[in-house]
Every structure is written in C-alpha cells, then in structure tokens.
C-alpha positions as CSV (number, residue, x, y, z in Angstrom):
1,X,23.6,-22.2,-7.2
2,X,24.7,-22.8,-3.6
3,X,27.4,-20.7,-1.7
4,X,29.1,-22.8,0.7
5,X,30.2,-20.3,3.7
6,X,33.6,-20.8,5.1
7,X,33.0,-21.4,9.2
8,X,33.6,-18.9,12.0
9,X,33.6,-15.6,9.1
10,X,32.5,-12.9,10.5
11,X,29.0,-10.7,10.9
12,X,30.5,-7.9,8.3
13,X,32.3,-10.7,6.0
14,X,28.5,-12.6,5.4
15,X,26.7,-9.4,5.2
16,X,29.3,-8.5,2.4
17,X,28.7,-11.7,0.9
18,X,24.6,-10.7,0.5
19,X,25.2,-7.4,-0.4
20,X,27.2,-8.8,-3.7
21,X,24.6,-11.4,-4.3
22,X,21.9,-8.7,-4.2
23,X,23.8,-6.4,-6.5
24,X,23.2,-8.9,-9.0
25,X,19.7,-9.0,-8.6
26,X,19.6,-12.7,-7.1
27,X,17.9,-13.3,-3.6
28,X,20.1,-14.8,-1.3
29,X,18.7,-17.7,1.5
30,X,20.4,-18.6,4.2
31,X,20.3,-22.0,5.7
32,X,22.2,-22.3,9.2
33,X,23.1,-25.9,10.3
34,X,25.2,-26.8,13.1
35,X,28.4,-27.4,11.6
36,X,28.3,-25.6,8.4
37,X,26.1,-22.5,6.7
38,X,24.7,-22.4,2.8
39,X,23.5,-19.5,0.9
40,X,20.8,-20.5,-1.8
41,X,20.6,-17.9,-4.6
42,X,17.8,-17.1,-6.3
43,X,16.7,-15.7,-9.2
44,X,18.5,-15.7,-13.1
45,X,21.8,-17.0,-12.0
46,X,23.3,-15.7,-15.7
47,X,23.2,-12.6,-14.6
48,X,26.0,-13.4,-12.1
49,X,29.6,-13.1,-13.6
50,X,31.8,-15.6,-13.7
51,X,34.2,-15.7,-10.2
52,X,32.2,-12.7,-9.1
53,X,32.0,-14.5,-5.4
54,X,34.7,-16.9,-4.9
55,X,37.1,-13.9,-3.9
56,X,34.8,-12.8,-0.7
57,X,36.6,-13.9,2.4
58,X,33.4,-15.3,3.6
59,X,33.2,-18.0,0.5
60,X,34.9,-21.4,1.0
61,X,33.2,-22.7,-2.1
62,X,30.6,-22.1,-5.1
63,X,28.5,-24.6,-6.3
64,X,26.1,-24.7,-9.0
65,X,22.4,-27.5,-8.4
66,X,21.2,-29.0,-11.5
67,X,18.3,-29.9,-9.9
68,X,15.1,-27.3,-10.6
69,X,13.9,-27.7,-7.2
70,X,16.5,-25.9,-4.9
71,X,15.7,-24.8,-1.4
72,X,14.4,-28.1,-0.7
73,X,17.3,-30.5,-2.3
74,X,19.8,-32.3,-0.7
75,X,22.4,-30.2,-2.5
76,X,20.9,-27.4,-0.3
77,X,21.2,-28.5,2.9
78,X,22.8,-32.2,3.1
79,X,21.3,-32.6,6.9
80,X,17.7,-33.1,7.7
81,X,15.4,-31.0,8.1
82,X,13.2,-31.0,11.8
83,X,10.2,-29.3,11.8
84,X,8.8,-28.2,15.1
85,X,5.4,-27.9,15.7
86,X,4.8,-26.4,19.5
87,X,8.2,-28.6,20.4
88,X,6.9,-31.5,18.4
89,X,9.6,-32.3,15.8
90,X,8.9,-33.7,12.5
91,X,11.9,-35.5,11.2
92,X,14.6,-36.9,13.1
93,X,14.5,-40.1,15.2
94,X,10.8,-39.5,16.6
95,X,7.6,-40.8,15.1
96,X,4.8,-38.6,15.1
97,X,0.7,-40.0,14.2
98,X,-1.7,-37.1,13.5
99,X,-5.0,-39.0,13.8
100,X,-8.8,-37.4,13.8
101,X,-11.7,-37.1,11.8
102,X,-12.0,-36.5,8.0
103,X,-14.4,-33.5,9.1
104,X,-15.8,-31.6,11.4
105,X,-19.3,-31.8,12.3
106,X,-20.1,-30.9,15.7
107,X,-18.8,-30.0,19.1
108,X,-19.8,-33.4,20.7
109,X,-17.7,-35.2,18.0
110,X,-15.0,-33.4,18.3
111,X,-14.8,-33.7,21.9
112,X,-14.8,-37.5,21.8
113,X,-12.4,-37.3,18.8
114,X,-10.2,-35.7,20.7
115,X,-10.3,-37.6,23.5
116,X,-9.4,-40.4,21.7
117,X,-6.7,-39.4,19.8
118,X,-5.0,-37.9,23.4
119,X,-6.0,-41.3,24.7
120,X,-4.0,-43.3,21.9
121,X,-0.9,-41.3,22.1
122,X,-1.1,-39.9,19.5
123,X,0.8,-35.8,19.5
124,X,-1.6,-34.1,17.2
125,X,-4.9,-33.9,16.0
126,X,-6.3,-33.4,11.9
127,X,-10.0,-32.6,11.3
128,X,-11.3,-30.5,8.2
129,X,-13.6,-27.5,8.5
130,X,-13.2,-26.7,4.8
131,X,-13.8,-30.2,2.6
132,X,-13.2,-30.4,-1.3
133,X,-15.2,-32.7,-2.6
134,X,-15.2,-34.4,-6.2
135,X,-19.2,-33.7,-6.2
136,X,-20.7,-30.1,-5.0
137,X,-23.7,-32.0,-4.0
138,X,-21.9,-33.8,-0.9
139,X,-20.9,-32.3,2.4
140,X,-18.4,-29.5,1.8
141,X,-17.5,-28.9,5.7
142,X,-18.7,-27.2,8.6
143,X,-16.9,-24.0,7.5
144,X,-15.7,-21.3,9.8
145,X,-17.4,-22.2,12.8
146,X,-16.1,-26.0,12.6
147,X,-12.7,-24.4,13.4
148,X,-14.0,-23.3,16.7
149,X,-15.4,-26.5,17.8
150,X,-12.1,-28.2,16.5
151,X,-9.7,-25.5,18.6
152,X,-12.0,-25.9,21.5
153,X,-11.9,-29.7,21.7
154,X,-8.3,-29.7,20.8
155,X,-7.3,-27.2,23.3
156,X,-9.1,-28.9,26.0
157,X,-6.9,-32.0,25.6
158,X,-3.7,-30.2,25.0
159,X,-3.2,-31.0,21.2
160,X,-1.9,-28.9,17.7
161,X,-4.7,-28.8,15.1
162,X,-3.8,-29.5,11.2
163,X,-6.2,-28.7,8.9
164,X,-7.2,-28.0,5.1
165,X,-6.6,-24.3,3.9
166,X,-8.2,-24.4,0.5
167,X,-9.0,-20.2,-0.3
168,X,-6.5,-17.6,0.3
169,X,-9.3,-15.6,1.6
170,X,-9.3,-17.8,4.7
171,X,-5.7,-17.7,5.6
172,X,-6.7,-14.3,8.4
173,X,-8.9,-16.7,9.5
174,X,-6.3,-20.1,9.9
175,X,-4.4,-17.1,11.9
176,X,-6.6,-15.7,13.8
177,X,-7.7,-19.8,15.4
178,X,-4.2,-20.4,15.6
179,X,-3.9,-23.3,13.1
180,X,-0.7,-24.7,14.1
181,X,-0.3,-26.5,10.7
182,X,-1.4,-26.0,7.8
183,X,-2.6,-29.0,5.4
184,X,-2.6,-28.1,1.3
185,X,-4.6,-30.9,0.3
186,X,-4.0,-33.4,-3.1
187,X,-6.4,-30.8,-5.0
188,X,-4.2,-27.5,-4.7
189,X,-0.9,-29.2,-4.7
190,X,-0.4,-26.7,-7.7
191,X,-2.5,-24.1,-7.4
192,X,0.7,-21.8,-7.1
193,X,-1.2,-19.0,-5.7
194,X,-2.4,-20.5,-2.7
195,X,1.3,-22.2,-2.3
196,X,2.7,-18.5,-2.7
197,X,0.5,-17.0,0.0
198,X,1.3,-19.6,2.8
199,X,4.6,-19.3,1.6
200,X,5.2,-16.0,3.2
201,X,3.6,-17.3,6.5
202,X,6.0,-18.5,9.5
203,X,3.1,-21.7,10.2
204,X,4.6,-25.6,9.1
205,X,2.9,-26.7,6.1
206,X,1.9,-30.2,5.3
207,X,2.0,-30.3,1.4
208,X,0.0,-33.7,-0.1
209,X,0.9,-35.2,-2.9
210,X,-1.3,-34.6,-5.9
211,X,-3.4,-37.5,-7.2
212,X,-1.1,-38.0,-10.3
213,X,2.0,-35.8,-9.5
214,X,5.3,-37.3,-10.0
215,X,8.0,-37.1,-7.6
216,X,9.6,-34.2,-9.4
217,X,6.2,-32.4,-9.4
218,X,5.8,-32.7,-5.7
219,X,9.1,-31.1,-5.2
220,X,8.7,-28.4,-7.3
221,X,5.5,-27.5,-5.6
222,X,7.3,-27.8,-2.2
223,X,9.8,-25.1,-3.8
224,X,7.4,-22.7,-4.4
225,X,6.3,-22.4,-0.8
226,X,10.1,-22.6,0.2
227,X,11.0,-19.9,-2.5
228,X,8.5,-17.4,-0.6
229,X,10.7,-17.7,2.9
230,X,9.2,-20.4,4.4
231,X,10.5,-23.8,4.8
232,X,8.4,-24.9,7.5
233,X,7.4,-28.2,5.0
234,X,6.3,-31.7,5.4
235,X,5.3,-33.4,2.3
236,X,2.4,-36.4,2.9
237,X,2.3,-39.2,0.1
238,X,-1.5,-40.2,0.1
239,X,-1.3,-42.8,-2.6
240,X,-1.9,-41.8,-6.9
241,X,-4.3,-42.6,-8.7
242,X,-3.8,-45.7,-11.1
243,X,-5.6,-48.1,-13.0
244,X,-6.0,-50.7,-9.9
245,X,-10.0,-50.2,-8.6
246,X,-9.3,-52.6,-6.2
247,X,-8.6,-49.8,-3.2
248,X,-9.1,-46.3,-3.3
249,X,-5.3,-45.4,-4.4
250,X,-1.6,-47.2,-4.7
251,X,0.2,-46.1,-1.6
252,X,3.8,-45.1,-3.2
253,X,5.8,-46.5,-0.2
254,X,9.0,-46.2,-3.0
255,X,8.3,-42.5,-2.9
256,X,9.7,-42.4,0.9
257,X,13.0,-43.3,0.4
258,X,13.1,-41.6,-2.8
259,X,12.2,-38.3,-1.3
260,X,14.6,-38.8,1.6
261,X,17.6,-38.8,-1.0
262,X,16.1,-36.1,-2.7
263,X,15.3,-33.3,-0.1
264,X,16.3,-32.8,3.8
265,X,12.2,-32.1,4.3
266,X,10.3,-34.9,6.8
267,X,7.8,-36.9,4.8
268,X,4.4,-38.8,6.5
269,X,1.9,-40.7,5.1
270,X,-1.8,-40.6,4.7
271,X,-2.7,-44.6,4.8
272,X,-6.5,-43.6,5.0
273,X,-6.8,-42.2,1.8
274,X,-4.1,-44.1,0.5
275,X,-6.4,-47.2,0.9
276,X,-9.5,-46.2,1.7
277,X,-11.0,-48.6,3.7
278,X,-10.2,-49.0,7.6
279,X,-8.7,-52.4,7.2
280,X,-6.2,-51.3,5.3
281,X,-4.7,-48.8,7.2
282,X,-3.0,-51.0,9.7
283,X,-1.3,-52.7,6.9
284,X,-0.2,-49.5,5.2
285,X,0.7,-47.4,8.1
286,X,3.6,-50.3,9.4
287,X,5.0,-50.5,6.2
288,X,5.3,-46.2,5.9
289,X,6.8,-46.7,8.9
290,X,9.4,-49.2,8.2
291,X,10.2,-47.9,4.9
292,X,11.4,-44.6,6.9
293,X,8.3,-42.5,7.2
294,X,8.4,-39.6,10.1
295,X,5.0,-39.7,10.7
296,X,1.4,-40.7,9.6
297,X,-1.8,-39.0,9.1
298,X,-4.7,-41.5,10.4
299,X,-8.5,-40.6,10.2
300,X,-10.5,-41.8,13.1
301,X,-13.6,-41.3,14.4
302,X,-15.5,-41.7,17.6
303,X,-17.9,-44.1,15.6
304,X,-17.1,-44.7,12.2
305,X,-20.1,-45.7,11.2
306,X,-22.1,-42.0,11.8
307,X,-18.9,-40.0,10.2
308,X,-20.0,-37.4,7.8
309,X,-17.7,-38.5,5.1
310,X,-14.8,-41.3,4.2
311,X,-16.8,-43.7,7.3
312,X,-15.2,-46.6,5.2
313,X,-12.2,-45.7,5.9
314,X,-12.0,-44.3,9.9
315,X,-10.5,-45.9,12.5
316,X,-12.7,-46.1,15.8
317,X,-11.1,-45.7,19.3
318,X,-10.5,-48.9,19.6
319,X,-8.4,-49.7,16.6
320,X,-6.6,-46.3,16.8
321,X,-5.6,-47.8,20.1
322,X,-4.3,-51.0,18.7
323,X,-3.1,-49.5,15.8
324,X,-0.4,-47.3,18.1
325,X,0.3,-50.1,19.7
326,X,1.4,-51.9,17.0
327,X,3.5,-49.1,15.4
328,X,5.3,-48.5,18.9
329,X,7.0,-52.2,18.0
330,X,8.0,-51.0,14.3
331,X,9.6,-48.0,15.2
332,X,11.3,-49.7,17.7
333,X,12.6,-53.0,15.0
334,X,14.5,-49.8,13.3
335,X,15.7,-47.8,16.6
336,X,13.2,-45.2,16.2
337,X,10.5,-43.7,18.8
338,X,6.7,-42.9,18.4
C-alpha cells in the first residue's frame, strides 16, 4: 500500500501521518520526488483499518500495490530512479561503461588496467578480489590484499571501484577501502542474508541477475535490499542459463524494457558473461544499449591472453577503445550520452 501525500502539507501534518502508520505497526518509507511525495508501508497491511488514513490532512490519496515487490515498483515511485555514484548518475539520459578485469592479480595489472579503462572513457572501474567459482580447485581471488592494489590503481587514475561482496564478514572490510559500489554477484542473488546486511548500508548496490531467476525473482531480491532502507540499486542482466551451448549464456535483452516498466531502478548489462567470448561483446553491448540499457559492465584486460580467469572473454585496450567508440554512435541514434 502506497500513501500518496498531498503537496506543500506541512512538517507536523507528515509527521502525523507516520506516527498513525506506526501505531499500526507498519514501517513507513518515504520517497521524495520533485513534484510529488509517496509513503510505502510496510509490514501486515491487515492490520490497518479500513479509512484509518484518508482523513489526515496530509493524505491526498491511498492506494493499495498488487505487486509483491513494492519499494522498487513503478506503483512506488512512477519517476526514475538516478543513482549517483561520486556524481556519476546511473539512470537518466547518461550512459555509463564500467570496464576492468574479471580479477585481481597483481599491482602491475591493475595499474595498466586502469589505465586503460581511464584511457577509453570509460567512468568506473570493476575488478574482483573475492571470486566464486563453480570449482574450488580454480583461482578464488586475490582476497583482501587485492582490494588494496585495486584502490590504489583506481585512485591513481581518478576512478570508483565496483566489486564482488560475497561474506558478510567482509562488508567492515568493503567499508573500510571505500568500495564505492557494491557488486552481489549471479551466485547470492538470493542469499537473503547477505542482501539484508548491505541493505542497511548507504553504498549503491549492483544486484546480478541469478543464472535462472525470473524477472519476478530479480525484483523480489532487489526488494529485500530496498526493504532494509537502502535503495541505492542497479540491477545487471548477465544472460540465464538455457539449453543453447553455443555461447556461455542467452543475454535477455527483453528483460530491459521489461524491467523499465516494472521498477523506477537503472538497469546495465554484463555482455562478457552474457556471451562469454570477447567477440561477442561488441555485438551484445550495442544492442543493451539500444534496447535502453543505462550502462554496461565490460571485462578487459591489459592482455587478455595472461588473465587469471574468463581470458576468453576480456577485451584488450585496444578493443575497449573501439568498442566505446562505437557505443558513443548508439547512444547518440537514441538521443542519449556515454
């Protein structure tokens, strides 16, 4: 249930309005745009009675959602979403390409990776300390040190960092390096806890699809961060699993627009893991972008070839280069900006 507020009520008329919400033991969450403000209620709407707000002087109008997902429908908040990362916004008419290595392996390489990626253009810069891996015989990550040698290089070239929180235990950690957005990877798209504890951070959060999660999934898993005060979201579609063996997954490019109707969130797209191999991702990226995509999630490497893991699929300077310059003629075909 939403609470529509009427516009210009006043600082003792809204604080009335959460006061009653709370004496029915709902949670109220307010969402400020710039024409109009909602209050989301959470919490066993049954136990509120019947007309029991419509009569505040602050209410305009009561409306129940249907959907199960809440804080992050449409029904919510009709306007999108920007999420700012160190002025960066995500959502709205900019572009963004996050672009770096799969992992991190040493302080050399992630000097020359981010070099590169300032070099291309591109605004921020992805690299995994902390790797989960489908066997525990192959390289797991660097660990806590490889988020030194990531802020360091980073810093030096003026760029955010986004990487892979997979333990709760690490999230002091994350803090402490200033990890200025946190990546929940396809693995722990539902494990709740781990969405519950970022949830009551104030870091953006960039929540990837799981590798057979439906839309409605997704959402729901978005929810549970939002639920926990912090809407600081940006889901990444990074292809599902299917039956095709062809390419490492099916990029779900109809899972863009879809999500656009359905929540006021930014959405990117991973093209790397989406198809795997480095080829691909040209293909892949242009057509997130056309099909409304705020930003992408590229893996390159300073040579591809010597990369630690997912070589196959890393761009090298080079095509990073070309590959931007590419996407700079997309987003401007529909009138947006990288």
């Amino acid at each position: 249930m939403i609470v529509i507020v009427k516009p210009q009520v006043s600082a003792e008329q809204m604080e009335q309005l959460l006061e009653r919400i709370r004496q029915y033991g709902l949670q109220p969450m307010v969402s400020t745009g710039s024409e109009r403000t909602v209050v989301g209620l959470l919490g066993d709407e049954r136990l509120l009675p019947e007309g029991a707000l419509e009569s505040l002087p602050a209410v305009e109008q009561v409306m129940p959602i249907l959907k199960p997902y809440k804080l992050v429908s449409r029904e919510f908040k009709s306007t999108d979403t920007i999420v700012e990362v160190r002025g960066i916004p995500f959502g709205g008419k900019q572009i963004q390409v996050i672009a770096g290595p799969c992992s991190v392996e040493t302080p050399e390489q992630m000097r020359s990776a981010a070099e590169a990626v300032k070099a291309a253009g591109c605004r921020l810069m992805r690299g995994g300390a902390f790797k989960p891996r489908t066997s525990p015989y192959t390289f797991q990550g660097v660990g806590d040190e490889g988020l030194d040698y990531f802020r360091t290089a980073a810093d030096a070239v003026g760029l955010p960092i986004v990487t892979e929180l997979m333990d709760v235990r690490k999230i002091d950690l994350f803090l402490e390096k200033g990890v200025d957005i946190i990546q929940i990877g396809t693995r722990n798209m539902q494990n709740f806890d781990l969405l519950k504890e970022v949830g009551r951070l104030d870091v953006p959060v960039i929540l990837k699809r799981g590798l057979s999660a439906t839309v409605k999934e997704w959402l729901m898993a978005a929810e549970y961060i939002a639920a926990h005060g912090n809407h600081k979201i940006i889901f990444a579609e990074r292809g599902i699993r299917t039956f095709e063996t062809s390419y490492r997954n099916v990029l779900d490019v109809t899972a863009i627009p879809v999500l656009k109707k359905e929540t006021h969130l930014p959405v990117i797209v991973d093209p790397s893991h989406a198809g795997g191999k480095s080829w691909l991702v040209p293909a892949l990226s242009k057509a997130a972008i056309a099909a409304g995509a705020d930003g992408l999630l590229v893996e390159s490497h300073p040579c591809p070839e010597e990369a630690w893991c997912d070589a196959d699929q890393a761009l090298s300077p080079q095509q990073l280069l070309a590959l931007m310059d590419d996407l700079h003629k997309v987003a401007a075909a529909i009138g947006r900006e990288l």
